[in-house]
C-alpha positions as CSV (number, residue, x, y, z in Angstrom):
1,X,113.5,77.9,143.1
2,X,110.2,80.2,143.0
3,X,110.2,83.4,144.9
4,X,107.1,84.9,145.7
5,X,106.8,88.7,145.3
6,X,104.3,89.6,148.1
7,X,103.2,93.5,148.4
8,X,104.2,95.1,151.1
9,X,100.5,96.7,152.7
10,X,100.4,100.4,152.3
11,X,99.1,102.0,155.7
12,X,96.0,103.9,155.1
13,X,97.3,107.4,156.1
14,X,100.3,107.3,153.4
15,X,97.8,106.2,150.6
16,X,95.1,109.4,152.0
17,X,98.4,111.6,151.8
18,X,100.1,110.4,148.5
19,X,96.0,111.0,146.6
20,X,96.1,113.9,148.4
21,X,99.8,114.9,147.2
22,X,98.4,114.0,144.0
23,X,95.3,116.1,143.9
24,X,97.7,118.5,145.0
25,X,100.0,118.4,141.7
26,X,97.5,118.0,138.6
27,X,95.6,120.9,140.2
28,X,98.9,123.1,140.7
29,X,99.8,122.3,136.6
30,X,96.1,122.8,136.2
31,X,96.6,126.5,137.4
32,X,99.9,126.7,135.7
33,X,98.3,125.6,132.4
34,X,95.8,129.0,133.0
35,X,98.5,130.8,134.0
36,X,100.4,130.2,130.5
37,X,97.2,130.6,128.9
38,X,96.4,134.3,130.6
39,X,99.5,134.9,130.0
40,X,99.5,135.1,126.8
41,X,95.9,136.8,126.5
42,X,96.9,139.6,128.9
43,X,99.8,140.9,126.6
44,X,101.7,141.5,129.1
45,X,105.5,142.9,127.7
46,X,109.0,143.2,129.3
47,X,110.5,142.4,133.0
48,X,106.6,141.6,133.8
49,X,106.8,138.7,131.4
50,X,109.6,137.5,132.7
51,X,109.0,137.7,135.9
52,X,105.3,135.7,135.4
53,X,107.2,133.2,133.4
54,X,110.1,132.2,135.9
55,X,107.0,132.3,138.8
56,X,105.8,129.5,136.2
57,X,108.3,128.2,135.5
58,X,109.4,127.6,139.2
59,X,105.5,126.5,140.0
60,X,105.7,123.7,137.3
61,X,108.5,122.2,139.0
62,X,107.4,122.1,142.5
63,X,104.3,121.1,140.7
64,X,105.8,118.0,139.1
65,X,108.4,117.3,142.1
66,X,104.5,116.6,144.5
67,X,103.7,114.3,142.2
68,X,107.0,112.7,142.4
69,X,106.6,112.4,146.2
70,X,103.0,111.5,145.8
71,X,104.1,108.5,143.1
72,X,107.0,107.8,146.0
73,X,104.8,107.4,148.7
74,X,102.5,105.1,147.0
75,X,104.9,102.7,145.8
76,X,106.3,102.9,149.5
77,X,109.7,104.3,148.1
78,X,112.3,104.8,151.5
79,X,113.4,107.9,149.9
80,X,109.3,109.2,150.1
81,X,108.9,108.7,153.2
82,X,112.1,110.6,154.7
83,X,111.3,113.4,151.9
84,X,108.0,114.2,153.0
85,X,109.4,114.0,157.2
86,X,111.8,116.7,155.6
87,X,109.4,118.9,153.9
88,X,106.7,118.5,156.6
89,X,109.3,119.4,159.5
90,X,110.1,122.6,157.4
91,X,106.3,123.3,157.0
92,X,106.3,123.1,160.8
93,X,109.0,125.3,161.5
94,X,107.7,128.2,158.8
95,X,104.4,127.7,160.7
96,X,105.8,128.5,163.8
97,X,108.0,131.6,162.3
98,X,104.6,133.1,160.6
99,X,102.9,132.4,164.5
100,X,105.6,134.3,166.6
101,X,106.9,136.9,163.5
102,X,104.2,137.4,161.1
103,X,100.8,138.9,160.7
104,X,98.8,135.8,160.0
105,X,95.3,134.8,161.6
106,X,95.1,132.3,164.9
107,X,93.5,129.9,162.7
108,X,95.7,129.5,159.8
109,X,98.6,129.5,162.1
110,X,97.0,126.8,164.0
111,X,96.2,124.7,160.9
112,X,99.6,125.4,159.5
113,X,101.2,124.0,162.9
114,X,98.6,121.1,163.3
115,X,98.4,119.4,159.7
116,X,102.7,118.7,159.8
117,X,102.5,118.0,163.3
118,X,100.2,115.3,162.7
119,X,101.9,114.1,159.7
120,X,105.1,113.5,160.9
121,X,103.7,112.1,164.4
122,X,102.2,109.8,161.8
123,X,105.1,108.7,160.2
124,X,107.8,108.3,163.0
125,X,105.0,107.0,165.8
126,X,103.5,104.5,164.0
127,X,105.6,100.9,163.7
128,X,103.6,99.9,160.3
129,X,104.5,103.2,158.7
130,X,107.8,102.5,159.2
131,X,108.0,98.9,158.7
132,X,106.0,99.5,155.4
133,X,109.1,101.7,154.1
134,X,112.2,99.6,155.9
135,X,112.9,102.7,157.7
């Protein structure tokens, strides 16, 4: 007997977040490529080196871990989709913490609150999302 391996459709809004994830990433190890580079032109000596390298260091991986999520969510990968409801429920509550207890403008609060909100309203309201994950 033949199976037939049939594609499961990728909603619209996961593709637009997964090219945007991936934007995201190559320009974050674009900047971290700069950052190796300057590095090393500005002489820098000691703890300050250190310090820049870790901050590299640690941006690389956070770097490479988006474009893992960004790979996940466009092959429709279960573990993607409850990753980025994860990370974007985090992103809302640090949103709301730099609202009430930091000294951030109206607007970037606002657009820090709005963009997760409507992400994971995306992915938990919508029956395709979901269906196109077997969540």
């Amino acid at each position: 007997m033949q199976t037939v391996n049939r594609e499961r459709p990728r909603p619209l809004g996961i593709t637009i977040i997964s090219i945007i994830l991936g934007i995201s990433a190559v320009l974050g190890l674009i900047a971290i490529i700069v950052g190796l580079v300057g590095l090393g032109a500005a002489h820098l000596g000691g703890a300050l080196a250190i310090v820049a390298i870790v901050a590299l260091i640690i941006a690389a991986v956070f770097a490479l871990l988006e474009l893992l999520l960004a790979w996940g969510l466009w092959t429709l990968k279960p573990w993607a989709f409850w990753a980025t409801a994860v990370i974007e429920a985090i992103r809302l509550l640090d949103a709301l913490y730099a609202l009430f207890f930091q000294h951030v403008a109206i607007g970037t609060a606002i657009l820090g609150l709005i963009i997760p909100l409507i992400i994971l309203i995306y992915l938990f309201a919508d029956r395709n999302v979901r269906a196109a994950f077997h969540t």
